[in-house]
C-alpha positions, 0 to 999 in steps of 0.5 A: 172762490171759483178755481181754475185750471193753470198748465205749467210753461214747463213740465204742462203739468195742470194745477188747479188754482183760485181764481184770485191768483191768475196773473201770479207767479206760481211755483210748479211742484212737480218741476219746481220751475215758476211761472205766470199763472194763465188759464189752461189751454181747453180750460173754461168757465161756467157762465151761469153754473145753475142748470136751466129747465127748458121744455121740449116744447119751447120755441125759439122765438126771436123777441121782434120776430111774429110766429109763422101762422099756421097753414089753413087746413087743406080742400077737398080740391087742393087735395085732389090736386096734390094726390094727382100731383104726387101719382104724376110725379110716380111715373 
């Protein structure tokens, strides 16, 4: 059984716990004081604790979504003008 992390209401003392006893009373050891067992605040859960391998290729890509095409190489002429392009910008 998975445990949690619970604070004490008194002392904020953090004990951890099973997580079947969330909304029980608990007895604090170090201040004696009871409380009703919650999750600690900051405290989370793991949703799915096995590690996944992911590439550093792999692309995000919504299920409906189409990839972007790729842009068709550049002319001789487009390239001209965008070195002329860039030299005007220079000045």
């Amino acid at each position: 059984m998975p445990t949690v992390d619970v604070e004490c209401t008194e002392c904020a003392t953090v004990l951890p716990i099973e997580e079947d006893q969330l909304g029980t009373e608990l007895k604090c050891p170090k201040c004696k004081a009871l409380f009703l067992t919650e999750k600690a605040k900051g405290a989370y859960e793991l949703v799915d604790p096995t590690p996944r391998q992911t590439s550093a290729k792999t692309e995000r890509i919504h299920p409906n979504e189409e990839p972007e095409p790729e842009a068709p190489p550049e002319t001789e002429a487009e390239r001209k003008l965008r070195e002329r392009m860039e030299k005007w910008a220079d000045e």
